[in-house]
Each structure stands twice: as C-alpha cells, then as structure tokens.
N, C-alpha and C positions, 0 to 999 in steps of 0.2 A: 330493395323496394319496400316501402312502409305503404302499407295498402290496410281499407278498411269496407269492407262489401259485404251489404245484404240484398237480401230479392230485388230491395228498392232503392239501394242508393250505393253509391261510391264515392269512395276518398283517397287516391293514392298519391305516392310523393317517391319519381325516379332519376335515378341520377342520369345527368346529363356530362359532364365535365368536370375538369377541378382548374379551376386557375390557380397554379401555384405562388406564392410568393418567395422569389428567394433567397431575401434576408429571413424573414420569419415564418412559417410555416403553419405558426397560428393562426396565422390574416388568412390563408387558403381561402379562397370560395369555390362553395361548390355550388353549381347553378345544374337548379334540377327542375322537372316538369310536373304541375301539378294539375292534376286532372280531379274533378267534382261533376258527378253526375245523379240527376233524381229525376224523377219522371218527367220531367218537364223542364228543366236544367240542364245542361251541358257547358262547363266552364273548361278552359285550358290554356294555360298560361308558362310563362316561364320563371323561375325563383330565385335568387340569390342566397345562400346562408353561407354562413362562416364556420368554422369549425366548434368556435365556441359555440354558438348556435344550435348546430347538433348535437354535440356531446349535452347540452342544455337541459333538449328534449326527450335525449336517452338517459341520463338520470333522472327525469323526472319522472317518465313512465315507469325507470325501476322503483324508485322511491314507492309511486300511489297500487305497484301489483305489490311490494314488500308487503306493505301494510293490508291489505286487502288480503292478503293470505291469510294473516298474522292476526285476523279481526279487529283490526284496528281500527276504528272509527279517523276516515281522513277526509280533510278539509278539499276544498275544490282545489285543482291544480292548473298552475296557465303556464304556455311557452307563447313569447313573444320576440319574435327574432328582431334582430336588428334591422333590417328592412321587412316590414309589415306586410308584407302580398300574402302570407296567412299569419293566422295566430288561432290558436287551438286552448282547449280547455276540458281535463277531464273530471267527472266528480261523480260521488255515489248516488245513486237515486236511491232518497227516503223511500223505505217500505218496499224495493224492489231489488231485485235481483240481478240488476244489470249496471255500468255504469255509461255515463254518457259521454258521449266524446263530441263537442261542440265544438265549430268553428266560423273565422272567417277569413274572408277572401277580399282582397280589393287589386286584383292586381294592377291596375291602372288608377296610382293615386292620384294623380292630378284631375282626373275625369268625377272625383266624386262620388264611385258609386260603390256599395260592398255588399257582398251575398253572406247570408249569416246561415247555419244551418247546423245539426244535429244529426247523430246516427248511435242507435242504440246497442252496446257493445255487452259481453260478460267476459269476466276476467280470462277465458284462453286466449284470447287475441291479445294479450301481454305479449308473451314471450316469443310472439312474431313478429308484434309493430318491433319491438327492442332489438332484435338481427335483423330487422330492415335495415333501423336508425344505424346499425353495424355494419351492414355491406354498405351502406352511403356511404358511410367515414373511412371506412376502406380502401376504397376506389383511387 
C-alpha cells in the first residue's frame, strides 16, 4: 500500500488484483483503489496501472529521495500513468523543509471533472511510499 496521511488529509493507493497477461507479463495490470480524503472531500475510485507504470513511479520516488539526501538541488518530478485517473508530482519547497507531494484525480474522464490537491510531506515518507510501490508490484 503507498499511503500518504496527515491530521488533515489522505492519499493512499491499494492493490486490488493483477490481470495477468500471458504472452507478456509487461502489459499485467494492476487495478488498485485509490482513496483521497481532506476535510471536506472524500474521493474513491478504482485504477488501472501497468507495470511500467509502477516501476515508473518507484524510480522516480528513488531518484527525488536519492538526491535529497545527497543535497542535491532537484527539479520537480511527475508520474503520469498511462490511464490518467491520477497523476502525481513531487518537488522541493523553496526555503522549507518539506517536499510537496501534488496530485490529480479525475477518475471519471468523460464527465469532465478533476480534484487537484497537495499534502505536505518530509523526506521519511520516502522509504515507505517506495515498499508500497514494492508490495503493489509484488502482488
């Protein structure tokens, strides 16, 4: 589970199933539930990602804690899956201490509508999103 909670908001993303495919094993999807809640929001939906898709977003999150360790001055970072019902973004906040972990949600594209939102994170919640994004791929 790739979870992300404070007093006032939540972000998680749990596996639900894997459709296998079995000529190639690349194409797998895994359809998982994504749950967004903030005082006055309650989103729940269901998601489709691929494997590249995950492995996507678990490099990227290694990539932006590598460098954050390492003091490294790093540029914003975005995962955008193949089918869009979220897309995420993380990046340093100038002059603070925290980075920010942005997203969106549209799960029902054809309806037109998408929730956009933030939750402010500091770098120990690396090395937990990344064995989330591990037990998903797992599964």
């Amino acid at each position: 589970m790739f979870e992300i909670m404070n007093e006032s908001a939540l972000f998680r993303l749990s596996f639900i199933e894997r459709l296998e495919e079995p000529e190639d094993r690349r194409l797998d999807l895994i359809i998982c539930w994504l749950e967004i809640e903030e005082s006055c929001i309650k989103l729940q939906c269901q998601c489709e990602l691929t494997l590249f898709d995950l492995k996507n977003l678990r490099d990227m999150l290694e990539r932006f804690h590598e460098n954050i360790e390492q003091n490294i001055e790093t540029p914003p970072e975005s995962f955008v899956p193949r089918i869009e019902t979220f897309t995420c973004e993380v990046r340093q906040v100038e002059g603070a201490d925290f980075i920010g972990f942005n997203f969106t949600a549209s799960p029902h594209e054809d309806e037109g509508w998408m929730l956009k939102g933030g939750i402010a994170i500091d770098q120990s919640y690396f090395p937990g999103l990344i064995r989330g994004i591990e037990s998903i791929l797992s599964n």
